[in-house]
C-alpha positions, 0 to 999 in steps of 0.5 A: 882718432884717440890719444893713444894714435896721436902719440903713437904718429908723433913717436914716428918722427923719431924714425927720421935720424934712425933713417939717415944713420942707415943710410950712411951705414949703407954707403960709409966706405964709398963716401969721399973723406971730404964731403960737398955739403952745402950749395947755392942758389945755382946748386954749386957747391959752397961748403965742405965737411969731413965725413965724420962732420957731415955724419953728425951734423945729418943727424943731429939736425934730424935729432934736434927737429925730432925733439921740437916737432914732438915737444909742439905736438905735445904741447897741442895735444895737452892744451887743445883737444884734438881737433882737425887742426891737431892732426894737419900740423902733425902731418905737417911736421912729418911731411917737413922731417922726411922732406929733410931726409930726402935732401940729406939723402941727395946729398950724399948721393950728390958725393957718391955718383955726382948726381943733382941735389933735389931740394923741390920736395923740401920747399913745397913742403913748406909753402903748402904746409904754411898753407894748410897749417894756416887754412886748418888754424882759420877755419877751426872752432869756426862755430855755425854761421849766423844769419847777417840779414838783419845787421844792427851793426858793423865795425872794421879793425884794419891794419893798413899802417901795419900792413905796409911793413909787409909789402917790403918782403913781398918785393924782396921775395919777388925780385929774387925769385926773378933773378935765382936760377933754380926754377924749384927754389924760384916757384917756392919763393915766388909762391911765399910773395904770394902768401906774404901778399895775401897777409898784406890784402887781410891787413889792409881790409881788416876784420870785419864785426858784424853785430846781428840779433843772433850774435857776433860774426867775423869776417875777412876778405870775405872769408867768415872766421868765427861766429860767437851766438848771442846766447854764449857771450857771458861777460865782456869788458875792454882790455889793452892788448901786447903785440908782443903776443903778436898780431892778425889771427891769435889762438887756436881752439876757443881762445882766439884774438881778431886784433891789429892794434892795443886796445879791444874788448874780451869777450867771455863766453861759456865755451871759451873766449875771444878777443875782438881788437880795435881802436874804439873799443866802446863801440864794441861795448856798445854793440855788444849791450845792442845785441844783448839787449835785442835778444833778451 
């Protein structure tokens, strides 16, 4: 789809505050002068507001989610061409303000007749849209996978002292979503251990560099990430990396970053780049003019 589409869907969200302002006009004379606004695990309620408070928090909640959502599908449709990836997070994003609206919504519904708060649609909007964001992010720019029958080489950058620091959230989330008596915030819960359990496992194995005569392929868990062909690699040379970039899978698009640590090697391609993180970057070097001498 073109550019024109994309930005036409991202003005879309914009509906999200027009929505619920409606929906107070709807039901303004109905509604309690002091209105039940926030609740617990167990859906009592734990916070009140005045209606006017209530209204202007609704919306500028939703105004303010509007703004960023736009501002990062800008910031993607202007820095990366709009691949598969662009679309799923905007999808995302429109899944995660309407889920919003819907548990706005219920609350007021909640002040009006009583009735249950819904918070499920929110919370699976969550888990499944970290999913899918997280699938789209690993398997795009991808390139076509290269033959591994004749590995020359294979080096593997873990972070299996870094990955301990996830086990921590993994059994706080999973000791809470044993004791919280909401059934849709317990599956949400217990279904975010998970994930933050399969970030721990991708730690703990690491990146998997397989040097072949054909190129360069990353794996983990098994699961190809990117193949870089011997023919698109320009330059490449070690440099330091900053976690405050952050670490595990980095950039979308043709710049991506494999790293678990400081150090690695840049790898310059014709079509992008790709940082390939690790302890002992001159082995990377190594392979690398391995490779490049193979193949010339």
């Amino acid at each position: 789809m073109t550019r024109t589409w994309y930005k036409t869907v991202t003005m879309l969200l914009w509906l999200a505050p027009v929505a619920m302002g409606i929906r107070y006009a709807q039901v303004w004379e109905r509604l309690p002068l002091r209105m039940a606004s926030h609740f617990d695990a167990a859906d009592r309620v734990n916070g009140w507001m005045s209606r006017d408070a209530a209204f202007y928090f609704d919306l500028g909640l939703l105004i303010v989610l509007a703004a960023v959502f736009t501002a990062v599908v800008y910031v993607v449709l202007n820095k990366y061409d709009l691949v598969k990836l662009s679309w799923a997070l905007l999808i995302v994003l429109h899944a995660e303000i309407w889920a919003m609206v819907h548990t706005l919504s219920s609350t007021l519904d909640y002040n009006l007749n009583g009735s249950a708060i819904s918070i499920a649609p929110l919370l699976v909007v969550n888990v499944v849209g970290a999913i899918v964001i997280a699938a789209f992010a690993l398997g795009d720019k991808r390139g076509t996978a290269l033959s591994t029958s004749d590995v020359l080489a294979e080096e593997i950058h873990s972070g299996k002292k870094l990955g301990a620091f996830f086990l921590l959230p993994v059994a706080v989330l999973a000791m809470i979503a044993l004791t919280i008596p909401n059934s849709t915030a317990r599956v949400a819960l217990g279904a975010t251990a998970v994930i933050v359990a399969l970030a721990y496992a991708m730690a703990w194995d690491g990146f998997h560099y397989y040097f072949t005569r054909h190129g360069v392929e990353i794996r983990t868990l098994g699961f190809r990430l990117k193949s870089i062909p011997v023919l698109q690699i320009k330059n490449y040379e070690i440099q330091s990396w900053n976690p405050i970039r952050g670490l595990g899978v980095r950039g979308v698009g043709n710049r991506k970053a494999y790293v678990w640590g400081r150090t690695g090697v840049r790898v310059e391609m014709y079509d992008g780049e790709v940082f390939l993180g690790h302890s002992d970057p001159q082995r990377i070097v190594h392979d690398l003019n391995v490779i490049k001498h193979q193949h010339s």
